[in-house]
C-alpha positions in Angstrom: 233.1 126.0 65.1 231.5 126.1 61.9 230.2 122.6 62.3 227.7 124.1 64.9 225.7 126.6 62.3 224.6 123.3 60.2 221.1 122.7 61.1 220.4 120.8 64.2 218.5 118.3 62.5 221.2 117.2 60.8 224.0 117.3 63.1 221.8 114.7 65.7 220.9 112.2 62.5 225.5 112.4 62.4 225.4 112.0 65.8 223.2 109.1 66.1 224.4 107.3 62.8 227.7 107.6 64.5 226.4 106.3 67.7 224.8 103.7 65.7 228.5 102.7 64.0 230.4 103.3 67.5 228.1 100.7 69.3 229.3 98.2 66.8 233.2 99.1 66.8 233.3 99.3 70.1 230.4 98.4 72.3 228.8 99.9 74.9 230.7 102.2 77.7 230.1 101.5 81.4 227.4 104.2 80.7 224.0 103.9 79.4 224.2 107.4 78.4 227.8 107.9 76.6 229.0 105.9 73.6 232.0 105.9 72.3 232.6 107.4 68.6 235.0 107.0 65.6 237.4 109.7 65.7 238.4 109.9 69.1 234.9 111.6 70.4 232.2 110.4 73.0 228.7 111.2 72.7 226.3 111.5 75.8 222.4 111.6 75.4 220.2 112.4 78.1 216.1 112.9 78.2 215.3 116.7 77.1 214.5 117.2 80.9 218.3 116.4 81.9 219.2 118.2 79.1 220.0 121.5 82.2 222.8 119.2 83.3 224.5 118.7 79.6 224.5 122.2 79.0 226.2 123.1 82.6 228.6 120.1 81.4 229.3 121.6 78.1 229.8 125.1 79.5 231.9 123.6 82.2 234.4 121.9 80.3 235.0 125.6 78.6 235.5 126.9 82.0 238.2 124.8 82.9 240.2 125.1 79.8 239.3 128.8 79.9 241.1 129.2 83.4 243.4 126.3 84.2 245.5 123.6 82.4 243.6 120.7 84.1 242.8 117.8 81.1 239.5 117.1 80.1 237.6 116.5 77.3 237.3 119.5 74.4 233.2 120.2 74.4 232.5 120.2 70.4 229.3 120.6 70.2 225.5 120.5 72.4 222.1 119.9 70.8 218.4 118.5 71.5 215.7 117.9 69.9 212.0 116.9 71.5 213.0 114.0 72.7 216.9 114.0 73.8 219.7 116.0 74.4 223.1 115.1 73.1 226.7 116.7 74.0 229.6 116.3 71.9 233.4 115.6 73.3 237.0 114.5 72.7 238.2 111.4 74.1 240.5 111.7 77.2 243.3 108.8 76.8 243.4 106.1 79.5 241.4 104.2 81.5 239.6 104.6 85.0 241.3 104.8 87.9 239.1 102.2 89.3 240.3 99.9 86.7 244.1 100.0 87.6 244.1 102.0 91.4 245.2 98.6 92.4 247.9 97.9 90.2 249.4 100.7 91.0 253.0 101.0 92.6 253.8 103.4 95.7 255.5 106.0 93.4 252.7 105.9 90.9 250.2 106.9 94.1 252.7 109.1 95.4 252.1 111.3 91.9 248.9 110.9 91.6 248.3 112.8 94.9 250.3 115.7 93.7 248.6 115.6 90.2 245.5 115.8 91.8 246.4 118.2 94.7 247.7 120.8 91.7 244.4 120.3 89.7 241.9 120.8 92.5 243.9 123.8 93.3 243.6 125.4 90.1 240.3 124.2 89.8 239.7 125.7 93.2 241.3 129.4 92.1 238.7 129.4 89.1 236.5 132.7 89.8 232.5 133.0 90.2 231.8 135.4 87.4 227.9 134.9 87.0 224.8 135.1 89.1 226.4 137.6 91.6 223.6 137.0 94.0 224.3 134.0 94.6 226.7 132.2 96.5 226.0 128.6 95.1 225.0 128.0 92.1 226.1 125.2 88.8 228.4 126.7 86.2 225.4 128.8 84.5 224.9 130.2 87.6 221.6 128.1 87.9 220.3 125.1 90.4 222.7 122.2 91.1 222.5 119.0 89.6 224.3 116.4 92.2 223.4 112.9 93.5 223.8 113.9 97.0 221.3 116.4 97.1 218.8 114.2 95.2 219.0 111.4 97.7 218.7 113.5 100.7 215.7 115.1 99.7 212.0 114.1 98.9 211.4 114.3 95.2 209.1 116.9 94.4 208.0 117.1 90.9 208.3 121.1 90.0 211.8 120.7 91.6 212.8 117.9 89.7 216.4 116.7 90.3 217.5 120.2 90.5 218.1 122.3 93.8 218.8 126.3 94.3 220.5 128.2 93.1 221.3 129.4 96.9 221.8 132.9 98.2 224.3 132.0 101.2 225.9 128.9 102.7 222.9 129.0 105.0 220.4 128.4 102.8 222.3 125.3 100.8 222.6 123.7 104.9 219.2 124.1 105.1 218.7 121.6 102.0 221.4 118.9 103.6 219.4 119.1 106.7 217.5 116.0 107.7 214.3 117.1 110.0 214.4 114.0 112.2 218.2 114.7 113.1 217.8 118.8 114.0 221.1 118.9 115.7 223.0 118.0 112.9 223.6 120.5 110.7 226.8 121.9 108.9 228.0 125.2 110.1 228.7 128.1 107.6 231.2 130.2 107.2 233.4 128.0 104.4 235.1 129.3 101.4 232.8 129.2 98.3 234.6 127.2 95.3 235.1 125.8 92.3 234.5 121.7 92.4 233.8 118.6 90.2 231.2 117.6 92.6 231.5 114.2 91.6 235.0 113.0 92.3 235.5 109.2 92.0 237.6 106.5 90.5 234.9 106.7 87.3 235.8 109.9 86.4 239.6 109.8 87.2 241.3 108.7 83.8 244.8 107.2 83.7 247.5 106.5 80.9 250.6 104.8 82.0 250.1 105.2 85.8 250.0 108.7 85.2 246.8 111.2 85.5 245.2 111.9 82.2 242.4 113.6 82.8 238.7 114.3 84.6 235.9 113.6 83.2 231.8 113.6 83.8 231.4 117.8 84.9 227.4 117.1 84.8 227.4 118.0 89.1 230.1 120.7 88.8 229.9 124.4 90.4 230.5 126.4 93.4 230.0 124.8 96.2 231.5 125.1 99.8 235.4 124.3 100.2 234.5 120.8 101.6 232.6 119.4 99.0 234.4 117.6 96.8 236.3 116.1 99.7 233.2 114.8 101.1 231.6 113.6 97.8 234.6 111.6 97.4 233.8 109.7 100.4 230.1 109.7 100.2 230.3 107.9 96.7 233.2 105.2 97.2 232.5 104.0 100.9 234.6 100.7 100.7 237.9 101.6 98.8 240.4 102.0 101.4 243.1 103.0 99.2 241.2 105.7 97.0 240.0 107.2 100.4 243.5 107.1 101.4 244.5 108.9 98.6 241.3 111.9 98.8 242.5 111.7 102.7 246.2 112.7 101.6 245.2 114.8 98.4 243.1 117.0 100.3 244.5 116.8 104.2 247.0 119.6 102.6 243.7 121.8 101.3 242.2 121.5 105.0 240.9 119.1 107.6 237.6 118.7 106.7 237.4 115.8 109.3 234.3 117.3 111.0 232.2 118.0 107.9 232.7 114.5 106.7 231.4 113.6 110.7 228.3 115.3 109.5 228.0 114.5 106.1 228.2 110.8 107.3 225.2 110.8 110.4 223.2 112.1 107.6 224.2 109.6 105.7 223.1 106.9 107.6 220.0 107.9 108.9 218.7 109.1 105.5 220.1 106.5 102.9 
């Protein structure tokens, strides 16, 4: 993309001038961090210190469209300065599922399980071609970015809001683990995949009652095979249709019934 070999300087004043003319066309998103652009692009801007979980973002959404035919965003371009990072994307048509999951008729559900059961497969089949010793890792083959292991741990400030990479299953349990409740602990042994890590009706776009694509890859990687089944649930607590559908959509992957037993007793003690 030649657009990219222009100076970096110059490319964030376009980005923020367009940000700048987006915010008046169209307003804010639901996200303090993305705006919405002229020409059918979204622009994201983090702090230089979350500027790790743009670039596993950026690099992710090349994976996917590398490997599979699951829709999401085109990433155009990636760039900070000494004070933000900013990432660069096409817009995915629709709107969130949580804006229309209950307007939705019984056929319209029934497809959207099997659209989302064909992606995750796919997604799922993508291999782990980097960091070899390592089981765990983001897309870069680096330490994970998610919201569940933030809120589980203590914050410690060489860490920051980033955890691993990890060598073995073991040694991610070992982070989930809560030291007042020893006896519950995952066991290992899973399937290492490919997963969004942050599956929800946010990031779940629709277009005429049909799936249109997946969006927000910051939390993405390999991670064991339960993950995004339990992420679902750990995020969206209180839907009882989408956690019918995640039931459904992945009760054909596995029964993951027991890690979400865990997952939940550490949820409640710890959050």
């Amino acid at each position: 993309m030649v657009w990219r070999l222009v100076p970096s300087i110059v490319r964030i004043r376009a980005y923020r001038g367009l940000a700048f003319l987006g915010a008046h066309m169209y307003g804010p998103s639901c996200s303090f961090k993305i705006q919405r652009l002229p020409f059918g692009l979204y622009l994201e801007a983090t702090d230089t210190i979350s500027h790790r979980s743009l670039a596993n973002e950026f690099a992710a959404l090349q994976l996917v469209r590398r490997h599979t035919n699951v829709p999401v965003p085109s990433a155009l371009d990636i760039v900070s300065d000494s004070q933000c990072s900013y990432l660069l994307t096409t817009k995915v048509c629709g709107v969130t599922l949580g804006w229309c999951i209950d307007t939705l008729s019984r056929d319209e559900v029934t497809t959207l399980i099997g659209d989302l059961q064909k992606h995750l497969s796919e997604l799922r089949a993508i291999p782990k071609e980097v960091a070899p010793k390592y089981a765990i890792t983001n897309v870069l083959g680096k330490a994970c970015y998610d919201g569940r292991l933030i809120t589980g741990s203590q914050y410690d400030a060489a860490r920051g809001d980033f955890f691993g990479p990890f060598v073995d299953e073991e040694d991610f349990n070992d982070t989930l683990r809560c030291g007042a409740l020893p006896n519950v602990l995952h066991s290992s042994g899973h399937e290492i995949v490919f997963a969004h890590g942050d599956l929800n009706m946010r990031n779940i776009m629709m277009y005429n009652g049909r799936l249109s694509g997946f969006i927000d890859w910051e939390t993405c990687g390999w991670y064991p095979d339960y993950w995004d089944y339990t992420k679902a649930h750990f995020v969206t607590k209180l839907n009882r249709r989408w956690l019918k559908i995640v039931d459904a959509v992945f009760g054909k992957l596995r029964n993951f019934e027991a890690e979400l037993a865990v997952e939940r007793q550490l949820w409640e003690y710890c959050f």
